[in-house]
C-alpha positions as CSV (number, residue, x, y, z in Angstrom):
1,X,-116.6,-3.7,232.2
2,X,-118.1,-0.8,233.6
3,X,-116.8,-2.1,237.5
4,X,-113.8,-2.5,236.5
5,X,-113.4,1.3,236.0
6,X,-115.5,2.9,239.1
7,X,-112.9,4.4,241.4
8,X,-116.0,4.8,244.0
9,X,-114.8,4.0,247.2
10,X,-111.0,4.4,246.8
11,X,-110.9,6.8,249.3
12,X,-112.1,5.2,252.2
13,X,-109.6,2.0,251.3
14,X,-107.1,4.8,250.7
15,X,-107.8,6.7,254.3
16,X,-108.0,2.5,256.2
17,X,-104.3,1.8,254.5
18,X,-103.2,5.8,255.6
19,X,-104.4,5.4,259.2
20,X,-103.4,1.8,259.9
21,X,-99.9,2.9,259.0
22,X,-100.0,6.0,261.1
23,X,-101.5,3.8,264.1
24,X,-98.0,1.4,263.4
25,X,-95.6,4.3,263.7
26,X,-97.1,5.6,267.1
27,X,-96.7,2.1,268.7
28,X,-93.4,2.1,267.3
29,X,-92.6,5.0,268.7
30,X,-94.5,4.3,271.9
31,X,-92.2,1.0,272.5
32,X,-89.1,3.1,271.5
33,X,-89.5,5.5,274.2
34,X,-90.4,2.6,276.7
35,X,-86.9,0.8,275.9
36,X,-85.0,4.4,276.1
37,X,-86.8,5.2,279.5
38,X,-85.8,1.2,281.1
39,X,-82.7,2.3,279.5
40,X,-82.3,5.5,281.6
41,X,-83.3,3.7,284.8
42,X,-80.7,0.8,284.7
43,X,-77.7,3.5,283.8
44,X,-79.4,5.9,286.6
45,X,-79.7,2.7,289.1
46,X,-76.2,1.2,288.2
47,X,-74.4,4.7,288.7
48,X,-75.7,5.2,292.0
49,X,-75.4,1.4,293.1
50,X,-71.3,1.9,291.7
51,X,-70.8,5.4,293.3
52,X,-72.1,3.8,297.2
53,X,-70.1,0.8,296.7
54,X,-67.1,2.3,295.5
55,X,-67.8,4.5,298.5
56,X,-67.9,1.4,301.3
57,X,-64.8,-0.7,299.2
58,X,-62.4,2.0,299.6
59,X,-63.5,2.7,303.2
60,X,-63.7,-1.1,304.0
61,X,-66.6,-0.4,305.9
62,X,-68.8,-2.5,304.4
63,X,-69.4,-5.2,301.8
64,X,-69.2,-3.5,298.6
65,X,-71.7,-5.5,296.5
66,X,-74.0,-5.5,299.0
67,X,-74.0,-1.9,299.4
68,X,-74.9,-1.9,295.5
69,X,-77.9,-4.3,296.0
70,X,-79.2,-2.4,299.1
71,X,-78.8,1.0,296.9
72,X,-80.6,-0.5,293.8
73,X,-83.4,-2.2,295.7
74,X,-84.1,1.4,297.6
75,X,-84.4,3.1,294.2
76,X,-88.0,1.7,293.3
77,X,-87.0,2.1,289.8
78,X,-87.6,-1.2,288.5
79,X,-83.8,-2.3,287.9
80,X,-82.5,-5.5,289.5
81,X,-78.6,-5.6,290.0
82,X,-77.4,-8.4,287.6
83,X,-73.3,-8.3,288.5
84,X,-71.1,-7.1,290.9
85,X,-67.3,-7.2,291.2
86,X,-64.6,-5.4,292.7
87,X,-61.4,-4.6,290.2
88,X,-59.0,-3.1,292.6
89,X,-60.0,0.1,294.2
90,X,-63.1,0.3,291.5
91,X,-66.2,-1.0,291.9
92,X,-68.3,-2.4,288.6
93,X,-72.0,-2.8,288.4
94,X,-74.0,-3.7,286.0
95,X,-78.0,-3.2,286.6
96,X,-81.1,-4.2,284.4
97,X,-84.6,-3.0,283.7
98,X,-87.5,-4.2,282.4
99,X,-89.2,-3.3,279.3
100,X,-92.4,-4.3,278.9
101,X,-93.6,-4.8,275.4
102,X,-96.9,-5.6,275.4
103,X,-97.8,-8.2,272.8
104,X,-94.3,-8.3,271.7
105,X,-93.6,-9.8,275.2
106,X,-90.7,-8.4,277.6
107,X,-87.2,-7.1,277.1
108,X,-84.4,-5.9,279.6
109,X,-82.5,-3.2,279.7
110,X,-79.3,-3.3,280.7
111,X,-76.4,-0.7,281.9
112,X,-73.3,-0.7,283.7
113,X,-71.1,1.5,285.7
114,X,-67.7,1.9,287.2
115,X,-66.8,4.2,290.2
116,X,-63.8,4.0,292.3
117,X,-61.4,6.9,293.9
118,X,-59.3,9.7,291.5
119,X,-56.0,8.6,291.0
């Protein structure tokens, strides 16, 4: 009976459960900002990629989607273009990233973008 009521000790189970649960939030946290930052880099890749296309479609210099893979393989960011297409005088992009995920394996971010001229 007497073990049954000795709280020695409850601390240090107390402290493992307190930590192991503060360790959980950081990688949380740590994968969070690795999904917002792939994020960033496949909006910041596909904007760029739309605004030279859009540039070369309207000025017919050039092969717009091409222009957009050129642009987004130059960047060094990580993104890959995914699409391409031309809807009139606009050019549409759409780019992903990788997010790497460690254990939990790998993700992509994805973004896309439209530039063409002001009406």
């Amino acid at each position: 009976m007497r073990l049954a009521r000795d709280d020695r000790g409850y601390a240090t189970v107390a402290a493992a459960g307190v930590i192991v649960g503060v360790v959980s939030v950081l990688v949380m946290l740590v994968y969070l900002g690795a999904a917002v930052i792939a994020r960033h880099r496949a909006q910041s890749a596909a904007d760029l990629a739309a605004l030279a296309a859009a540039i070369d479609h309207v000025s017919g210099d050039a092969d717009a989607c091409a222009t957009a893979r050129e642009v987004i393989d130059d960047q060094r960011s990580g993104a890959v273009l995914r699409r391409c297409r031309t809807d009139g005088t606009d050019v549409v992009v759409e780019a992903v990233a990788p997010i790497i995920l460690g254990l939990f394996g790998s993700r992509d971010a994805s973004a896309a973008a439209r530039a063409g001229p002001a009406e």
